[in-house]
C-alpha positions as CSV (number, residue, x, y, z in Angstrom):
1,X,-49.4,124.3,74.6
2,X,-50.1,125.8,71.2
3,X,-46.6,125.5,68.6
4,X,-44.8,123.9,71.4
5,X,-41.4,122.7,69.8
6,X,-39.3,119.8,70.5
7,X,-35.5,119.7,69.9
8,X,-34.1,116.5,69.7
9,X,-29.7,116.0,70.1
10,X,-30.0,112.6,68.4
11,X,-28.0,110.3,65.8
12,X,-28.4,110.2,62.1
13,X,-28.0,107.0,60.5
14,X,-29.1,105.5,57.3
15,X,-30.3,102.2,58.0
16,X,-29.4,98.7,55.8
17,X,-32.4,96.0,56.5
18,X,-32.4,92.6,56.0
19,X,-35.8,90.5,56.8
20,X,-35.3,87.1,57.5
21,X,-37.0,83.9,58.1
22,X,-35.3,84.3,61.7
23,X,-31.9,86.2,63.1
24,X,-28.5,84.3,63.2
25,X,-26.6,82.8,65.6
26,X,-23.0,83.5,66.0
27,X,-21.1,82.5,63.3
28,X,-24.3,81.6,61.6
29,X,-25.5,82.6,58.2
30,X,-29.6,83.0,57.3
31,X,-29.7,83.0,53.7
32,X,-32.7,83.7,51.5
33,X,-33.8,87.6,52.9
34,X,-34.9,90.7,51.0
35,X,-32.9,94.2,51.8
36,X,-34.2,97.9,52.3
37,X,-32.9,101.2,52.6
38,X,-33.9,104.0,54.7
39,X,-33.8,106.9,57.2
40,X,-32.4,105.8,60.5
41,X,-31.0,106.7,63.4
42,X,-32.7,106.9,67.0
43,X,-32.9,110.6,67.0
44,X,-33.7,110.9,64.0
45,X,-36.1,108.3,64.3
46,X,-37.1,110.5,67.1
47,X,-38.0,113.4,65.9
48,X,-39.8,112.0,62.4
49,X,-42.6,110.6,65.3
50,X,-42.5,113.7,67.4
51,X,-43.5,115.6,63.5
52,X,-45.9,113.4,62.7
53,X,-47.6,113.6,65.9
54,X,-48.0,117.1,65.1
55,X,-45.2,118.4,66.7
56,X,-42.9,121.7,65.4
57,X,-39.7,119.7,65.7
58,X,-35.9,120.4,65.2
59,X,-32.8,118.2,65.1
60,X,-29.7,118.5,66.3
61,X,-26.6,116.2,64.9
62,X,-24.7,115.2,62.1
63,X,-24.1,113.9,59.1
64,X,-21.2,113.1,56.5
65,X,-20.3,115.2,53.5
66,X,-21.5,112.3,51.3
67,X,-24.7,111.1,49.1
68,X,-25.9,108.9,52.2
69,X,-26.3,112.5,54.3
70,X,-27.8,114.6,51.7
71,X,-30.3,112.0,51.6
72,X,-30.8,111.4,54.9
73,X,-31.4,115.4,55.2
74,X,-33.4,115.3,52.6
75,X,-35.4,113.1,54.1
76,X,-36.1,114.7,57.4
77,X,-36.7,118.3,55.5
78,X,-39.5,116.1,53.9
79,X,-41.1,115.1,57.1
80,X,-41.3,119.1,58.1
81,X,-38.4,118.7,60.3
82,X,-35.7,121.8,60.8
83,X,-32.7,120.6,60.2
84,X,-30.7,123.6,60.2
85,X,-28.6,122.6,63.1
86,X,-27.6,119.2,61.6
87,X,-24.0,119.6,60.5
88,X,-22.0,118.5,57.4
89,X,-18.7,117.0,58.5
90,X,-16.0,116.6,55.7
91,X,-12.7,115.3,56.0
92,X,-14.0,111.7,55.2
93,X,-15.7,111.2,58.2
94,X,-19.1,109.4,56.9
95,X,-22.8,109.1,57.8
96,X,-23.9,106.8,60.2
97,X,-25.1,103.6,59.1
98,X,-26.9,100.8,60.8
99,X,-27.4,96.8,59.3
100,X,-30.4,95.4,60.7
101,X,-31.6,92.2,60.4
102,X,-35.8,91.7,60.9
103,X,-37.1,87.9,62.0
104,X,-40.6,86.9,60.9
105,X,-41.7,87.4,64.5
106,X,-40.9,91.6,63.8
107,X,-37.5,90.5,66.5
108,X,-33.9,92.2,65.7
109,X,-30.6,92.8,65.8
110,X,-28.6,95.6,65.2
111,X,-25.2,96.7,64.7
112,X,-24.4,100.3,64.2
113,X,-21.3,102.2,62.8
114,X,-21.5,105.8,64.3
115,X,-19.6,107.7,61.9
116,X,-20.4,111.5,61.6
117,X,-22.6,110.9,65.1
118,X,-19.7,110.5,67.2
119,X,-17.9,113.7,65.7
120,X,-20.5,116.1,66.7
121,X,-19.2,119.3,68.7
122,X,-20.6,119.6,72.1
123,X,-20.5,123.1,72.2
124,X,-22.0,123.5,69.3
125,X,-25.0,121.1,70.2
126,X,-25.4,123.3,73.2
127,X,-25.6,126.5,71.1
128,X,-27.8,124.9,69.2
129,X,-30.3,124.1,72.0
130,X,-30.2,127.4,73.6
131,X,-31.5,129.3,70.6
132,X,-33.7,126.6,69.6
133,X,-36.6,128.0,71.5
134,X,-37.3,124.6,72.6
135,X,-40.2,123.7,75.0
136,X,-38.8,119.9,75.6
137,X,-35.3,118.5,75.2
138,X,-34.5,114.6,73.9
139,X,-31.5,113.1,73.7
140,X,-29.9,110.0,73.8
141,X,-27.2,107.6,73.9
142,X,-25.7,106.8,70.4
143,X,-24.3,110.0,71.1
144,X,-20.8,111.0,73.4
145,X,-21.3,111.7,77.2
146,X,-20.1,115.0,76.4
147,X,-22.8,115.5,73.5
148,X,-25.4,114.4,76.2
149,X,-24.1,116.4,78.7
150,X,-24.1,119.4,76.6
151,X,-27.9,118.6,75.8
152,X,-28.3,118.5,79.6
153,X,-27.2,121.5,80.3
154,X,-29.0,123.5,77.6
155,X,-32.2,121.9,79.0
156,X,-31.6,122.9,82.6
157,X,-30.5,126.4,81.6
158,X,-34.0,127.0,79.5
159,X,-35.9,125.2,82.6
160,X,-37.9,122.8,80.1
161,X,-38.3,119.0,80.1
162,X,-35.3,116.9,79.8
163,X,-35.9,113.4,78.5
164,X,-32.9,111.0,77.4
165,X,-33.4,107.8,76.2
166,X,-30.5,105.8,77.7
167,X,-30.0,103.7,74.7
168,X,-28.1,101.3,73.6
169,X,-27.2,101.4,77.6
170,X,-24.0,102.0,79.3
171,X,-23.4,104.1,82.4
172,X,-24.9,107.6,83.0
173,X,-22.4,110.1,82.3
174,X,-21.0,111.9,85.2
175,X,-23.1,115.1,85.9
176,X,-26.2,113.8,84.1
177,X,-28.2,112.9,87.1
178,X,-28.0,116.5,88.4
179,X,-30.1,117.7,85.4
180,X,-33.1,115.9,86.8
181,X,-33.7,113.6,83.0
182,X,-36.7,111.7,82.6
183,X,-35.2,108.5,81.8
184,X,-37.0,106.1,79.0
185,X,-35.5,102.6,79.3
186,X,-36.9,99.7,78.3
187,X,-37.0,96.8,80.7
188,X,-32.9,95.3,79.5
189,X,-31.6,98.4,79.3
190,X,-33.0,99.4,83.1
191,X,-31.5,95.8,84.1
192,X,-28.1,96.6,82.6
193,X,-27.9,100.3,84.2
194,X,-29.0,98.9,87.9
195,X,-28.2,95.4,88.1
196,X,-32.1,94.8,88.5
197,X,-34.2,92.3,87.0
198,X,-37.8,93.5,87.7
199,X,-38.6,96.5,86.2
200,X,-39.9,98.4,89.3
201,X,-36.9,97.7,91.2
202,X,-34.2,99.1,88.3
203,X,-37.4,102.2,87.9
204,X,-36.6,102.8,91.5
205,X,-32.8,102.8,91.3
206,X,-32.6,104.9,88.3
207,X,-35.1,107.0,89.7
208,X,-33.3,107.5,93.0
209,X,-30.2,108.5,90.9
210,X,-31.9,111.4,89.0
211,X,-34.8,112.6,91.3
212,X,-36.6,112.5,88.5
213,X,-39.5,110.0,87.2
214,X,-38.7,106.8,85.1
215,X,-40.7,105.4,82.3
216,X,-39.6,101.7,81.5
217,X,-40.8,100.2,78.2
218,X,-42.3,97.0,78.4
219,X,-43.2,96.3,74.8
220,X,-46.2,94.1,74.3
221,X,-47.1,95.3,77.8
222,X,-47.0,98.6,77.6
223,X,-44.7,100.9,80.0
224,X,-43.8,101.2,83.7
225,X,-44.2,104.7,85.3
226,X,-42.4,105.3,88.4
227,X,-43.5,108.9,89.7
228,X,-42.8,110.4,93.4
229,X,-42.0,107.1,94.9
230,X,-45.2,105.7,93.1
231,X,-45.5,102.8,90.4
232,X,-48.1,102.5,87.7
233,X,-48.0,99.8,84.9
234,X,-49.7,101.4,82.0
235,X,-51.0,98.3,79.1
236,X,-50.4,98.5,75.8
237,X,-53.6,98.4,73.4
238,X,-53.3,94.4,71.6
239,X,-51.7,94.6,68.2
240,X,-50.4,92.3,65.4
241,X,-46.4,93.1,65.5
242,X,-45.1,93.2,62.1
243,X,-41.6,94.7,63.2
244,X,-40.5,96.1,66.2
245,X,-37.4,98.5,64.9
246,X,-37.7,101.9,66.3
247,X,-40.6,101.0,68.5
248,X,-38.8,102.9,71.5
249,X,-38.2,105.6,69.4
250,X,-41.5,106.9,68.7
251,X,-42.5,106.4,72.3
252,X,-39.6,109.1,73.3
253,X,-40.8,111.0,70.2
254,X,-44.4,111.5,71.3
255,X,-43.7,111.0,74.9
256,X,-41.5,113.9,74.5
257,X,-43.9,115.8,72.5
258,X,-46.6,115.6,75.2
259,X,-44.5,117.1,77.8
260,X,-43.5,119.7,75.3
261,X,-47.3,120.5,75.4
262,X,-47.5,120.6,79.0
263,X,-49.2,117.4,79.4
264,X,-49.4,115.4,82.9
265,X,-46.9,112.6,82.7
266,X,-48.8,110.0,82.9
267,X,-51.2,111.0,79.8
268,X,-48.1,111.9,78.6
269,X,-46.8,108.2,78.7
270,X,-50.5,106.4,77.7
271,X,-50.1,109.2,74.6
272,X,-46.6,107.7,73.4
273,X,-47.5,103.9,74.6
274,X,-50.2,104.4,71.7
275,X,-48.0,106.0,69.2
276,X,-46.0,103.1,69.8
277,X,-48.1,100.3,69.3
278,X,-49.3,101.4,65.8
279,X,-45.9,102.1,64.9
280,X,-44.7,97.8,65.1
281,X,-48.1,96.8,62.8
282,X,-45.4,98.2,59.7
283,X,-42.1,97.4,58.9
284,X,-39.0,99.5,59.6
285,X,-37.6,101.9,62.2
286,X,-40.3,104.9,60.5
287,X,-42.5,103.0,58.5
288,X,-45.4,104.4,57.5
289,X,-46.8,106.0,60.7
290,X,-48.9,108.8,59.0
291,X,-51.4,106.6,59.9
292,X,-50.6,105.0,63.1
293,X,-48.1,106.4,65.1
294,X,-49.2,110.4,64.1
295,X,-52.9,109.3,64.4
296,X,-52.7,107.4,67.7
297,X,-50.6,110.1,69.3
């Protein structure tokens, strides 16, 4: 579909990163790293790869009333993202910010304070959505239930693609399965929302929760579609991982993009397993996928 736009209800952070020989332990200090700053945020993150895939993207969220978000706006303007729905909170409440630490393997951890993210309105998120003229909805979970929720019910009102990334995990909301989401897990969070170990089996429990389809991320190994009772593992083309920050992200991003453009599901998910893959062979949660993930989508 021809200017199909995606709207993504998504965090804002601005991320701190440390890479290190390898991560800590608890309690333990790695010594001897090198720090960057930049653009974060899983929706953010988001909707940078849904742009440079081509897409006519807006953002939904929040920032502080501080240098950090007037950067971090700045930054998505430059990307050809619309920001116009991204709101300024003042009264001290401050831009999200994430520390990362990257091991030589292109592993992580990551700790997250939400700030301006967890102050968002839902009603006005769900304003936002309705005159957005949006042709696919993404949201996900370093926002409130009631900011995901709102999303929800946008998306269901305008009768166009809902897809929510249920990350970091915790429980579905209440009322979320009734708006049908197409839910993008990787393989841990599926386990920690159904109790299941294998893939297909948590694909199948989600899935028989939402009435919907479930794509689980398997990283190296590409994704696990589970469609109408039927499960296909889709592979991952073989790449050297340089850092695997925001790797989920862009597969949302594009896979949400694709659905935007009325694509079948599953070229839909081989589309965003792509985008992924080139997005780990540079380092940080964007890096520079001009090239990779915006090419290979």
């Amino acid at each position: 579909m021809a200017g199909a736009r995606v709207v993504v209800v998504g965090s804002i952070n601005v991320d701190m990163v440390v890479a290190a020989e390898r991560l800590p332990g608890p309690g333990e200090t790695v010594a001897g790293g090198t720090l960057t700053r930049s653009g974060g945020g899983k929706g953010a993150n988001q909707a940078v790869a849904a742009a440079r895939a081509g897409g006519d993207v807006a953002l939904v969220g929040a920032v502080g009333d501080d240098d950090l978000g007037a950067g971090a706006l700045a930054e998505l303007a430059a990307e050809g993202i619309d920001v116009s729905a991204v709101a300024r909170l003042g009264d001290g409440v401050p831009t999200g910010v994430a520390l990362i630490v990257v091991d030589a393997a292109g592993d992580n951890q990551i700790a997250v304070a939400s700030g301006a993210n967890h102050a968002l309105d839902p009603d006005a998120v769900r304003a936002a959505v309705a005159r957005s003229g949006a042709h696919a909805v993404l949201t996900g979970f370093e926002l409130p239930d009631a900011v995901v929720l709102a999303a929800a019910e946008a998306a269901s009102a305008m009768d166009v693609p809902l897809i929510v990334n249920p990350a970091p995990a915790r429980a579905l909301p209440d009322g979320l399965a009734a708006h049908h989401p197409i839910l993008t897990p990787n393989e841990h969070e599926a386990t920690a929302l159904t109790g299941e170990p294998d893939p297909d089996a948590a694909a199948h429990a989600l899935a028989a929760r939402t009435n919907a389809p479930v794509v689980v991320t398997l990283g190296a190994r590409g994704a696990l579609l589970h469609d109408g009772g039927q499960t296909t593992v889709l592979p991952a083309p073989p790449v050297e991982a340089v850092d695997t920050t925001g790797a989920g992200d862009v597969f949302s991003g594009v896979l949400t993009l694709a659905l935007a453009e009325d694509a079948p599901l599953r070229d839909a998910v081989a589309r965003a397993i792509d985008a992924a893959a080139a997005s780990v062979t540079t380092r940080g949660a964007r890096g520079d996928h001009s090239s990779g993930g915006a090419s290979a989508a």
